[in-house]
DOTI-641037 format. One record per residue: x, y, z of N, C-alpha, C in turn; residue number from 0; residue in one letter. Coordinates in Angstrom, 3 decimals, always signed. Example, Ala and Ser with C-alpha at 12.3 -4.5 7.8 and 13.67 -1.06 7.14 Angstrom:
<pts>
+----------+----------+----------+----------+----------+----------+----------+----------+----------+-----+------+
:   n_east :  n_north :     n_up :  ca_east : ca_north :    ca_up :   c_east :  c_north :     c_up :  nr : rest :
+----------+----------+----------+----------+----------+----------+----------+----------+----------+-----+------+
:  +13.190 :   -5.690 :   +7.800 :  +12.300 :   -4.500 :   +7.800 :  +13.200 :   -3.300 :   +7.800 :   0 :    A :
:  +12.850 :   -2.250 :   +7.080 :  +13.670 :   -1.060 :   +7.140 :  +12.900 :   +0.030 :   +7.870 :   1 :    S :
+----------+----------+----------+----------+----------+----------+----------+----------+----------+-----+------+
</pts>
This chain:
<pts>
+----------+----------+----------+----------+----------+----------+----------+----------+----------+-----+------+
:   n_east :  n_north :     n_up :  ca_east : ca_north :    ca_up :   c_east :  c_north :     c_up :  nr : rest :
+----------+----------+----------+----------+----------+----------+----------+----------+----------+-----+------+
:   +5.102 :  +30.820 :   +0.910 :   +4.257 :  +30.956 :   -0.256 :   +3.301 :  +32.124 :   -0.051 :   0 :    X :
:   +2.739 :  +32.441 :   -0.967 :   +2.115 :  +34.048 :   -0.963 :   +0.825 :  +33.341 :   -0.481 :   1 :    X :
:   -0.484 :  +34.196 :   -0.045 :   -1.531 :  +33.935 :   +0.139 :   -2.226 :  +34.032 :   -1.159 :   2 :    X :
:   -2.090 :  +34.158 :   -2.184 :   -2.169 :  +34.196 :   -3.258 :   -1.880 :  +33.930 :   -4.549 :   3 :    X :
:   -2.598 :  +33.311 :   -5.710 :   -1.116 :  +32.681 :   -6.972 :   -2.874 :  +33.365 :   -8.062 :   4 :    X :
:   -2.107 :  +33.356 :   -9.298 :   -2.058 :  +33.838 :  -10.462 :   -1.431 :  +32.950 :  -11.782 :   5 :    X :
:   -2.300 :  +32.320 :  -12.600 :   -1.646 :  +32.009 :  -13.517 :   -2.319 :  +32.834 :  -14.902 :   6 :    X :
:   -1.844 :  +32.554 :  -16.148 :   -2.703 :  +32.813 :  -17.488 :   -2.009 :  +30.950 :  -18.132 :   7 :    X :
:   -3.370 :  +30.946 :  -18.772 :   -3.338 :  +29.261 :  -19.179 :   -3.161 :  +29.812 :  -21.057 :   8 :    X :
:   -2.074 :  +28.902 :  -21.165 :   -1.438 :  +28.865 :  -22.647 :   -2.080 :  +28.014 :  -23.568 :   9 :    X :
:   -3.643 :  +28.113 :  -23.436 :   -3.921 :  +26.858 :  -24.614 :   -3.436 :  +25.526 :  -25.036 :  10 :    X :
:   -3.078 :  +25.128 :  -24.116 :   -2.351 :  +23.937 :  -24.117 :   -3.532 :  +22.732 :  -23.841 :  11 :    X :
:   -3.341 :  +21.678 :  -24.142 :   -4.330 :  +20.673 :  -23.832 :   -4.669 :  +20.606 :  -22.517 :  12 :    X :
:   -3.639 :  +20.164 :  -21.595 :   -4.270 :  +19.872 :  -20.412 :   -2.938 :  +20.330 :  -19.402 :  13 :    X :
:   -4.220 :  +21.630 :  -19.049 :   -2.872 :  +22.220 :  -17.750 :   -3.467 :  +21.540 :  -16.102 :  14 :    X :
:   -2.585 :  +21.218 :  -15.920 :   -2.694 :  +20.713 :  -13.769 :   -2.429 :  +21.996 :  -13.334 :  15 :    X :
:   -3.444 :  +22.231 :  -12.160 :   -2.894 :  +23.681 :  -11.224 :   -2.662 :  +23.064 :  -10.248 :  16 :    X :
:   -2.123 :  +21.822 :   -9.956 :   -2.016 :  +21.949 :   -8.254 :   -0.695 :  +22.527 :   -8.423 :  17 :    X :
:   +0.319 :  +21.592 :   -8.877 :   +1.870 :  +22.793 :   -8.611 :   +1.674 :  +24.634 :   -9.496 :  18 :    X :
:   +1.190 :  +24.990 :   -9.817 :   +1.376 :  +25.696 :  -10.877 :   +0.343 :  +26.775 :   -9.371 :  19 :    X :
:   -0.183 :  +26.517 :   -8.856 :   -0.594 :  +27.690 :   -8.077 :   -0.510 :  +27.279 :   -6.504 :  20 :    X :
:   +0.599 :  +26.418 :   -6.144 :   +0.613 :  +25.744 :   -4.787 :   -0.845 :  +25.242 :   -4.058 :  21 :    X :
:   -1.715 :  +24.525 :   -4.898 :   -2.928 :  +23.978 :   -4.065 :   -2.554 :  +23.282 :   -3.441 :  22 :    X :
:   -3.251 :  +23.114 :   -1.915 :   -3.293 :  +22.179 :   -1.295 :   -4.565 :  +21.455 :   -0.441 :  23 :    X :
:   -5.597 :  +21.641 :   -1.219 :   -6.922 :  +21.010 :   -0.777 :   -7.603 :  +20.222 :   -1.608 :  24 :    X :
:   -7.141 :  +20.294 :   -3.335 :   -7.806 :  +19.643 :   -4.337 :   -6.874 :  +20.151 :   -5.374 :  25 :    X :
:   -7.089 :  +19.113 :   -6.426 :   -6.603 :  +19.458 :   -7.741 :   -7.276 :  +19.559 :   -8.699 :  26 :    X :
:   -6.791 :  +20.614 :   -9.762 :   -7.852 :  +21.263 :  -10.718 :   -6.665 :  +21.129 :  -11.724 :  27 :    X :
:   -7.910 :  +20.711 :  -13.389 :   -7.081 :  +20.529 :  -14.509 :   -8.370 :  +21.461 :  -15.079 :  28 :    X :
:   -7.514 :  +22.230 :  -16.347 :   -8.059 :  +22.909 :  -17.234 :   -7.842 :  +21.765 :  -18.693 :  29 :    X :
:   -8.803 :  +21.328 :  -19.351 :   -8.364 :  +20.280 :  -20.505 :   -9.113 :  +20.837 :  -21.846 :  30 :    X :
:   -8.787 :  +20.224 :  -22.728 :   -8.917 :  +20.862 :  -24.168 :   -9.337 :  +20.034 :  -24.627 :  31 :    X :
:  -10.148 :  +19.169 :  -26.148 :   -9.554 :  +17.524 :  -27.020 :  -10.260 :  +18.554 :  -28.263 :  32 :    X :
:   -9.321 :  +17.826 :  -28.921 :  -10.082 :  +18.136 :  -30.723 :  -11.139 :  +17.577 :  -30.454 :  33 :    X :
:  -12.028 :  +17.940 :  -31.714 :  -13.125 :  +17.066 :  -31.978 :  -12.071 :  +15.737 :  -32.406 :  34 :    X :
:  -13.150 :  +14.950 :  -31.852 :  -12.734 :  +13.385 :  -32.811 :  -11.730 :  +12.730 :  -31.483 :  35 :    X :
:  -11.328 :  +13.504 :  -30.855 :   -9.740 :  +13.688 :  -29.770 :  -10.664 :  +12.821 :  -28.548 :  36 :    X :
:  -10.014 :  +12.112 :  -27.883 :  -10.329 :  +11.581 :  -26.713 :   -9.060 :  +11.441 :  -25.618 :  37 :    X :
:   -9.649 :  +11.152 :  -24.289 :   -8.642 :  +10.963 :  -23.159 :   -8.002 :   +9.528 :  -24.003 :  38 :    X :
:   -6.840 :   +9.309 :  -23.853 :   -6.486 :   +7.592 :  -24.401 :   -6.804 :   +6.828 :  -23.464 :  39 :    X :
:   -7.428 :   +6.956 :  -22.112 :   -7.506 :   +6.003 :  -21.228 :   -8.549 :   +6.008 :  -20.089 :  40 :    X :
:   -9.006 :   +4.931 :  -19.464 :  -10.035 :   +4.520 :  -18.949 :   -9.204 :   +4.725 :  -17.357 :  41 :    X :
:   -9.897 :   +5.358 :  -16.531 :   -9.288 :   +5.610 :  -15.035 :  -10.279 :   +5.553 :  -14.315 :  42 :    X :
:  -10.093 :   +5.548 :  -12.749 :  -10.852 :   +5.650 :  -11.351 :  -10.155 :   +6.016 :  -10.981 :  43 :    X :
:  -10.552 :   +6.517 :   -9.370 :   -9.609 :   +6.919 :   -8.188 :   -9.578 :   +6.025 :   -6.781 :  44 :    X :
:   -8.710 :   +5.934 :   -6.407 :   -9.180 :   +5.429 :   -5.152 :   -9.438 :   +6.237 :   -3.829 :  45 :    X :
:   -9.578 :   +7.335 :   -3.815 :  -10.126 :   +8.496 :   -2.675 :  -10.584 :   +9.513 :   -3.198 :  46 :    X :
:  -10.036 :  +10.293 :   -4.710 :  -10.672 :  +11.270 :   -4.840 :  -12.002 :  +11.184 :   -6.009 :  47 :    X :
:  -13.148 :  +11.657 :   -5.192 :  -14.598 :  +12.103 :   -6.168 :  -13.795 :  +13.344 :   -7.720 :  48 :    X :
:  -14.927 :  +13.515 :   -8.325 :  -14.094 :  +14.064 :   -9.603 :  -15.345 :  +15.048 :   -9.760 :  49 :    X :
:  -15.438 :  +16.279 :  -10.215 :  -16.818 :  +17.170 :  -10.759 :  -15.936 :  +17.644 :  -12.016 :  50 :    X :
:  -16.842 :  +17.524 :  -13.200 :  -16.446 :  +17.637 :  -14.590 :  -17.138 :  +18.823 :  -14.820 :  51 :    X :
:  -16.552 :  +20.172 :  -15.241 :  -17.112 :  +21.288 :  -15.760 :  -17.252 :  +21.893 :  -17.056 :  52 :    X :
:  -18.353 :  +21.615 :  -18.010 :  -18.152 :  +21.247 :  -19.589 :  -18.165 :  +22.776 :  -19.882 :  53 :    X :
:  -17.293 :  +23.497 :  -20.210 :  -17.368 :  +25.020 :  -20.792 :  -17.480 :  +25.231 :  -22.303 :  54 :    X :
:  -17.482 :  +24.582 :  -23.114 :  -17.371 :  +24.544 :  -24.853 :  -17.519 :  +22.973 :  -25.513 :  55 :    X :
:  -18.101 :  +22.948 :  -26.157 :  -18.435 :  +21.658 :  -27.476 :  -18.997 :  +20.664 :  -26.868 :  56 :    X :
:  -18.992 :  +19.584 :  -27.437 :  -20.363 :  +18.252 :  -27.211 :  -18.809 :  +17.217 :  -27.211 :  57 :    X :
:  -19.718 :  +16.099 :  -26.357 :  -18.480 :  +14.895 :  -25.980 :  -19.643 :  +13.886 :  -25.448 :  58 :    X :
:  -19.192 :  +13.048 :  -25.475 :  -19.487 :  +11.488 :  -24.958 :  -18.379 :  +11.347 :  -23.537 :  59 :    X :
:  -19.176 :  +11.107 :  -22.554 :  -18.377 :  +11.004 :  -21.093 :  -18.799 :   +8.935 :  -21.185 :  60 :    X :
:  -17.743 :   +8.330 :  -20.999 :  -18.005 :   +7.236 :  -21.122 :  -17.864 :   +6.498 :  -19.298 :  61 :    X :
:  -18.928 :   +6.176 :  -18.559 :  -18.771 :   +5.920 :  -16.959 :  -19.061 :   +4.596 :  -16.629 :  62 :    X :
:  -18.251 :   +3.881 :  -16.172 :  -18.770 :   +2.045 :  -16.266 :  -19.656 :   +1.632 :  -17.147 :  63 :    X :
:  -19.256 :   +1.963 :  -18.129 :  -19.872 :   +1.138 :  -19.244 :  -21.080 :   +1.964 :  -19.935 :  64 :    X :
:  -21.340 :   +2.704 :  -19.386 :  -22.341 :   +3.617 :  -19.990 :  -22.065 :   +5.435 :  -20.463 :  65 :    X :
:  -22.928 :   +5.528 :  -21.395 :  -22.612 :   +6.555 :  -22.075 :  -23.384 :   +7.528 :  -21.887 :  66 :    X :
:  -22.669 :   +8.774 :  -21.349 :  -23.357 :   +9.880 :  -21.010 :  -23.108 :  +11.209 :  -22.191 :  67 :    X :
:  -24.408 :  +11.774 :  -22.789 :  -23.849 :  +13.076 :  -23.878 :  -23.408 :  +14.384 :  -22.893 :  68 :    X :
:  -22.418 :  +15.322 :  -23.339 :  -22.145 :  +16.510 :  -22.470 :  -22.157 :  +17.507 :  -23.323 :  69 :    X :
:  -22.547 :  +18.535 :  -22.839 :  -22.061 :  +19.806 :  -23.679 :  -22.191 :  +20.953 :  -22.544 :  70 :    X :
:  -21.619 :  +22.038 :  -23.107 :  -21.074 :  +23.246 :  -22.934 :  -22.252 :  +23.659 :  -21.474 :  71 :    X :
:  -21.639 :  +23.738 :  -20.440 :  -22.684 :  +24.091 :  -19.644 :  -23.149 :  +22.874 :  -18.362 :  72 :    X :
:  -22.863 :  +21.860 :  -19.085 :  -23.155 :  +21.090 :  -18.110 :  -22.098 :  +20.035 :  -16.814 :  73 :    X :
:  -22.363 :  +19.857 :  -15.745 :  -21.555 :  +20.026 :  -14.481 :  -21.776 :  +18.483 :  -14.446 :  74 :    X :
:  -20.813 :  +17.337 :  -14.159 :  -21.072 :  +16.376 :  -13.976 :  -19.973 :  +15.616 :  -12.267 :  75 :    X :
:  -20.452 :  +15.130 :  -11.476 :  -19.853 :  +14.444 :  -10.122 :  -19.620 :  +13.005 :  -10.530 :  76 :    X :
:  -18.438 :  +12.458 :  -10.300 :  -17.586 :  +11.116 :  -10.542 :  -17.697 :  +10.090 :   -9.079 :  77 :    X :
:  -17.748 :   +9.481 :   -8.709 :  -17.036 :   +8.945 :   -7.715 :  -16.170 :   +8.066 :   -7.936 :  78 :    X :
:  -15.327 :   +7.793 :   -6.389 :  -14.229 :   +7.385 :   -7.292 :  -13.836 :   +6.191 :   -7.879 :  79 :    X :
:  -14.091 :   +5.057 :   -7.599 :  -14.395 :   +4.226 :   -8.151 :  -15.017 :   +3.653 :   -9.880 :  80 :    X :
:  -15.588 :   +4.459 :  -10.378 :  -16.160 :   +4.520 :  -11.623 :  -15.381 :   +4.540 :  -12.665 :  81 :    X :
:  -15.057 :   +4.330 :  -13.405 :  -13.887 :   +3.810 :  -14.520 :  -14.937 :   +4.822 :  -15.665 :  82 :    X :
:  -13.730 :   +5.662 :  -15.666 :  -14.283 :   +7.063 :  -16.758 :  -12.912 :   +7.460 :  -17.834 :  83 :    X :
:  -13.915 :   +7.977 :  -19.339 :  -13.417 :   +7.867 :  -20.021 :  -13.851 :   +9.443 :  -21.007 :  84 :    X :
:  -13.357 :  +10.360 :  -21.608 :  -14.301 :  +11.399 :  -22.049 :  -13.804 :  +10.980 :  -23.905 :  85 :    X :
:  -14.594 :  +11.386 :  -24.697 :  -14.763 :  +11.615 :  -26.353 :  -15.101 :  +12.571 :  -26.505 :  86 :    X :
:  -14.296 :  +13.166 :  -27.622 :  -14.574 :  +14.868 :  -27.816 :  -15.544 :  +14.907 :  -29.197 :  87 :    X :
:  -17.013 :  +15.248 :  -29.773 :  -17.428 :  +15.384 :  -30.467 :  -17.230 :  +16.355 :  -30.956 :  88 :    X :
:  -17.146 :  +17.519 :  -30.223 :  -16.570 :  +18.648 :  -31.025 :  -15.836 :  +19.173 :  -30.090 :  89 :    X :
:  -15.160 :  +20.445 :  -30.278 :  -14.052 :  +20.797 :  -29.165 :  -14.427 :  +20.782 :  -28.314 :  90 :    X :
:  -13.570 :  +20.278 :  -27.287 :  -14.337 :  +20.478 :  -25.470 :  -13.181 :  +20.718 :  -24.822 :  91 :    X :
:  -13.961 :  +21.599 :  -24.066 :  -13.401 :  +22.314 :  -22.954 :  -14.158 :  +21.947 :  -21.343 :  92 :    X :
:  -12.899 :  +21.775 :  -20.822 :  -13.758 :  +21.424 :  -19.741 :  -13.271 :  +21.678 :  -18.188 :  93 :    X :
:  -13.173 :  +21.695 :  -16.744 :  -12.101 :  +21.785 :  -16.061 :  -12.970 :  +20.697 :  -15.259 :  94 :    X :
:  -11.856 :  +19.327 :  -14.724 :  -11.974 :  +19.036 :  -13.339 :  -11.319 :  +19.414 :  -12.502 :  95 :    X :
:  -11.766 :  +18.788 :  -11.148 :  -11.741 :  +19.279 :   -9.616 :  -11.656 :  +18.497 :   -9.079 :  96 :    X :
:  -10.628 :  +17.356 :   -8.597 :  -10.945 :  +16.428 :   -7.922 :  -10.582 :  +16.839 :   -6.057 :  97 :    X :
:  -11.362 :  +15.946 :   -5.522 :  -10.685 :  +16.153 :   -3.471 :  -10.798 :  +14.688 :   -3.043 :  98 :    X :
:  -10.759 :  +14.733 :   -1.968 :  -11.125 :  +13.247 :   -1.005 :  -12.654 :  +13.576 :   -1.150 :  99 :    X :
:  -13.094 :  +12.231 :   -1.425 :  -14.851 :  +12.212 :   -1.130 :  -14.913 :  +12.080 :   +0.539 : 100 :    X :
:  -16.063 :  +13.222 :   +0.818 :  -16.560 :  +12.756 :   +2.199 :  -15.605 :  +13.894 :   +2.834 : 101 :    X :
:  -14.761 :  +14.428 :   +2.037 :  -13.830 :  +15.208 :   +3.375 :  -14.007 :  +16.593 :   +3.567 : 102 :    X :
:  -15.166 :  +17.255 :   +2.679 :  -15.585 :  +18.424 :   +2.731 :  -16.492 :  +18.737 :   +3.999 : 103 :    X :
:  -15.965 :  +19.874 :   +5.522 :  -16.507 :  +19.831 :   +6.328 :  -16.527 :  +21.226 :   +6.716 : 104 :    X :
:  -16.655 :  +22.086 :   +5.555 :  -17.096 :  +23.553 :   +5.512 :  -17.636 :  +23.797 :   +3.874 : 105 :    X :
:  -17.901 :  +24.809 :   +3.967 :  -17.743 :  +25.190 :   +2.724 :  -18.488 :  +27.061 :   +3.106 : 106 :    X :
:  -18.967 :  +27.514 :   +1.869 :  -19.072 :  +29.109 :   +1.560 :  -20.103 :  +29.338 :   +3.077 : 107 :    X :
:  -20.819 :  +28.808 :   +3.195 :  -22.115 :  +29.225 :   +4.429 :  -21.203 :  +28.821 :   +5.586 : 108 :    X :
:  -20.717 :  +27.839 :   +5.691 :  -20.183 :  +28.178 :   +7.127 :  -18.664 :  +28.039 :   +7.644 : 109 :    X :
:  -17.926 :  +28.410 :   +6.726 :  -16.812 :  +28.989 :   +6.170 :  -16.732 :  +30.644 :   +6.530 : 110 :    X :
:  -17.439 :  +30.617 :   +5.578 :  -17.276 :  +32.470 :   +5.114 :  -17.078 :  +33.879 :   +6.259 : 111 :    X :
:  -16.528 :  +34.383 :   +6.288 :  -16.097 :  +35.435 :   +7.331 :  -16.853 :  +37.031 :   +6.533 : 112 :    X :
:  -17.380 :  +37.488 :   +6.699 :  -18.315 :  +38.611 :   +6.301 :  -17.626 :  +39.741 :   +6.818 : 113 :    X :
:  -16.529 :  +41.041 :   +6.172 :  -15.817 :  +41.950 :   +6.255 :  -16.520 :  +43.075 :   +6.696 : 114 :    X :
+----------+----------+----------+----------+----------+----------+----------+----------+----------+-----+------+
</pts>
């Protein structure tokens, strides 16, 4: 596999990149809903945490039973356990990110290699 992947996303509701760019540390969805449009279903995880990235329109994030407003801009963390649900008030755009919770043991500061 290349050290590298490249896609362009077709407006489609909801694209998965893990096969689509060979990830192998986390999976990332790019998602779409009409207004009015919702996920049809109520989920958790059993290992992976979730970060919700709201890029366009207003929605109702629905999280054990309680109701959170979102819009354009705002970054939300899942764990996994939590039985989540999103409502699109007006178009939303959004990307998650899910990994194993707890299994992040680098990141940019002490990771990073300086050229």
């Amino acid at each position: 596999m290349s050290k590298f992947s490249k896609i362009s996303l077709d407006g489609s509701g909801r694209v998965e990149l893990k096969e689509k760019l060979g990830l192998s540390s986390c999976e990332v969805s790019f998602n779409k809903l009409e207004a009015g449009a919702a996920v049809p279903f109520f989920h958790a995880h059993k290992e992976n945490e979730e970060v919700y990235l709201f890029l366009a329109g207003e929605g109702v994030f629905e999280l054990d039973g309680e109701r959170l407003e979102v819009k354009a801009g705002d970054v939300v963390r899942v764990a996994p356990p939590v039985m989540r649900k999103i409502n699109a008030k007006s178009a939303l755009e959004f990307v998650c990110i899910q990994a194993k919770e707890n299994s992040l043991t680098q990141w940019s500061a002490t990771d990073g290699i300086l050229g």
